[in-house]
N, C-alpha and C positions, 0 to 999 in steps of 0.2 A: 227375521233378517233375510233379505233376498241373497241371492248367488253373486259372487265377486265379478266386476264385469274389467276385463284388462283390455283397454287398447291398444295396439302394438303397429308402432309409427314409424316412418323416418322422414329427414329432409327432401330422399330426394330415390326413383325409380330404380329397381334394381340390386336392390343392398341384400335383398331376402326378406322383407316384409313378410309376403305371404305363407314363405317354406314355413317361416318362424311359426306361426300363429296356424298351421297346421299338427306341425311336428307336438310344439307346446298343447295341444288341443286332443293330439292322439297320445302323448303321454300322460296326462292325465287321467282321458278315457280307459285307459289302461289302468291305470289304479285305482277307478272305480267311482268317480266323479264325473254325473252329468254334464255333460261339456258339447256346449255348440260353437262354431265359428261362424259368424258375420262377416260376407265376403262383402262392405261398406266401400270399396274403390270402383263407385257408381261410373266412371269415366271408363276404366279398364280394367275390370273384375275377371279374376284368373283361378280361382279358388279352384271352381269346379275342375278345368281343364287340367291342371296340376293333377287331381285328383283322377282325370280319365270317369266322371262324371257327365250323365246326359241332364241336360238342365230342361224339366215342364213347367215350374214356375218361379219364378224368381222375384229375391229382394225390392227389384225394380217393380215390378207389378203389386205389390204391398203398397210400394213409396206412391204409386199411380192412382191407387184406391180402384183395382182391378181385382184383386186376390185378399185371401185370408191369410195371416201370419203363420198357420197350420198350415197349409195348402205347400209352402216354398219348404218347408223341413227335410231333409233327403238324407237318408243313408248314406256314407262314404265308408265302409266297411269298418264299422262302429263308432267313426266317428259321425256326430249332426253336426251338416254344416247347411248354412240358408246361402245357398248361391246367386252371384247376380247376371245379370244379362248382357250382352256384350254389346247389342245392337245400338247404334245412335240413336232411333227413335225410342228405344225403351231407357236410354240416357235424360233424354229431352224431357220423357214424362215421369219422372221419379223427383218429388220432391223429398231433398232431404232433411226438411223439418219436423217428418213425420220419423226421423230415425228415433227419437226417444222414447216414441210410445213404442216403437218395435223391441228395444233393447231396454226397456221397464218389465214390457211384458213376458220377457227371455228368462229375464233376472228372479221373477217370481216363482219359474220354473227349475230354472237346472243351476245347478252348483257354477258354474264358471262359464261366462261369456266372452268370447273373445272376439273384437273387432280388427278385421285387418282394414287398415283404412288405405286412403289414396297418399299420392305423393306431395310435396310441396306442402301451402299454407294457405287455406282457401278456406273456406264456409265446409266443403264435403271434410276437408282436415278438422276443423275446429268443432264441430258438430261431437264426433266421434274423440276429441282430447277432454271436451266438457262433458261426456256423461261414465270419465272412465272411473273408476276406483284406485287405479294406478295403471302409469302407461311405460311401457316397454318400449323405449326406444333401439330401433334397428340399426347397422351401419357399420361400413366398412373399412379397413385401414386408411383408404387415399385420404388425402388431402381433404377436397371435396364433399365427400360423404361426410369427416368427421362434423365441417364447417354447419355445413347444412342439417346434420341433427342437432347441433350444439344450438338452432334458429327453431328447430321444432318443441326444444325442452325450455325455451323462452315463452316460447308459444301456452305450453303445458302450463308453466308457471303463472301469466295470463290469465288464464280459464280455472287457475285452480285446483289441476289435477297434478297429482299427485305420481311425481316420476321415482319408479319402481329401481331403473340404471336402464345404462346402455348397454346390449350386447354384441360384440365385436364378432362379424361374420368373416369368414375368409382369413381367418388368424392361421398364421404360421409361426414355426419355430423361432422365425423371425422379425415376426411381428413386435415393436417397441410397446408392451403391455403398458411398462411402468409410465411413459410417455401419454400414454393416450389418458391414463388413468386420470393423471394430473390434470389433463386440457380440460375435463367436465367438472361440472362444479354437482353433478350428481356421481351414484357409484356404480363403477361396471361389474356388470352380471357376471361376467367370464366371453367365452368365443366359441365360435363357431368352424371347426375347420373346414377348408375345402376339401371338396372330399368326390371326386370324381367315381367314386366306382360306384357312390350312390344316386347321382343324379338321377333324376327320370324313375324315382324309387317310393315314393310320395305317397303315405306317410313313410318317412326313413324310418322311424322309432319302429311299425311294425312290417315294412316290407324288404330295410335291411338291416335289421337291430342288431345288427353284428361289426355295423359300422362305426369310425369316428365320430361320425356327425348325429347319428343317431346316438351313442351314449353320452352326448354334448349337451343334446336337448333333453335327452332323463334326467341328467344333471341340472340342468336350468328347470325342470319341472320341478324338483326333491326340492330345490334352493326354496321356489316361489310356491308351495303348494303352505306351507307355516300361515306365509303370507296373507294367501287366498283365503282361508277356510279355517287357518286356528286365529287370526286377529295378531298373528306377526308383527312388529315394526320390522320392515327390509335393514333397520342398522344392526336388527339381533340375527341378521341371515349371514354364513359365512360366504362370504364374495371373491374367495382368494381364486387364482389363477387356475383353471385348469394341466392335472396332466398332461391330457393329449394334445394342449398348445406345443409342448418343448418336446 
């Protein structure tokens, strides 16, 4: 049996795709589960930067047939993440159909894959929703963001994967939980707070692990790790609301 591969989506720029599927990546790694991230948002890949990583070779140069799968693998201080490139020439030549022999070959190695993908509903989206094992959808209270992942989990459905819930990023005390909960026709993970004093702190889980947000994603790791690695059904995971929402 290969390693659980999660991709972790939303409709639309901005929601915390990435933070998610680093945080999720380094809590893990922390409890002792092989764990790479796939920075797959070939358009505007941020993985690294986030991270305060220098990129020598990148996803992109794999997708190009320039580089070895090994060659992109980079330390981010214990976590492995395959970073991608930012440049529009290294955009132009990455084809993304070769993303599954990259994310087969992952799977054979390390416990959990996780791909952060790009935004919207394109070929680089749908690539990355068809080879997930369950996909985590991302997204924020407005309006907008919810409409727009409620169009990515269609998507999923589509392709056949298998949606994990949605995790509400930006949840305040005030945030309408029970509201949102009802609008999807899958089940929310819990939230994510805003959480200012960690920004720029990346992984939170182990640069400010004393934060809100970083005990947000321990908890969204504990929920989905059953899932991952013991053959969980997500209905037997308890879903309820977090504390540090209210």
């Amino acid at each position: 049996m290969g390693g659980y591969v999660c991709t972790v989506a939303g409709g639309n720029g901005g929601v915390g795709k990435t933070t998610t599927a680093i945080n999720l990546g380094a809590a893990l790694a922390a409890r002792g589960y092989e764990t790479v991230v796939v920075d797959a948002d070939l358009a505007m890949p941020n993985v690294a930067d986030l991270l305060g990583v220098d990129v020598d070779t990148s996803l992109h140069d794999v997708l190009a047939g320039s580089a070895t799968l090994s060659e992109t693998l980079t330390d981010a201080g214990g976590l492995t993440i395959i970073p991608g490139e930012t440049s529009l020439d290294a955009y132009a030549g990455a084809d993304p159909k070769k993303l599954p022999k990259v994310v087969n070959t992952l799977a054979r190695t390390y416990d959990a894959v996780l791909i952060d993908t790009a935004a919207g509903l394109s070929t680089e989206t749908t690539i990355p929703l068809e080879l997930a094992d369950g996909v985590v959808l991302v997204t924020t209270p407005d309006h907008v963001s919810l409409t727009d992942t409620g169009k990515t989990g269609t998507l999923s459905e589509m392709v056949d994967s298998p949606i994990l819930g949605a995790l509400l990023v930006r949840a305040t005390a005030e945030t309408p939980i029970a509201d949102i909960d009802a609008e999807f026709d899958f089940p929310l993970l819990g939230g994510i707070p805003e959480d200012y004093d960690a920004v720029g702190a990346e992984p939170m889980v182990t640069n400010a692990p004393d934060s809100p947000a970083a005990a947000a994603y321990r908890d969204l790791a504990d929920e989905l790790a059953p899932v991952f690695f013991e053959g969980a059904a997500i209905e037997a995971v308890d879903l309820v609301p977090r504390e540090w929402i209210g």
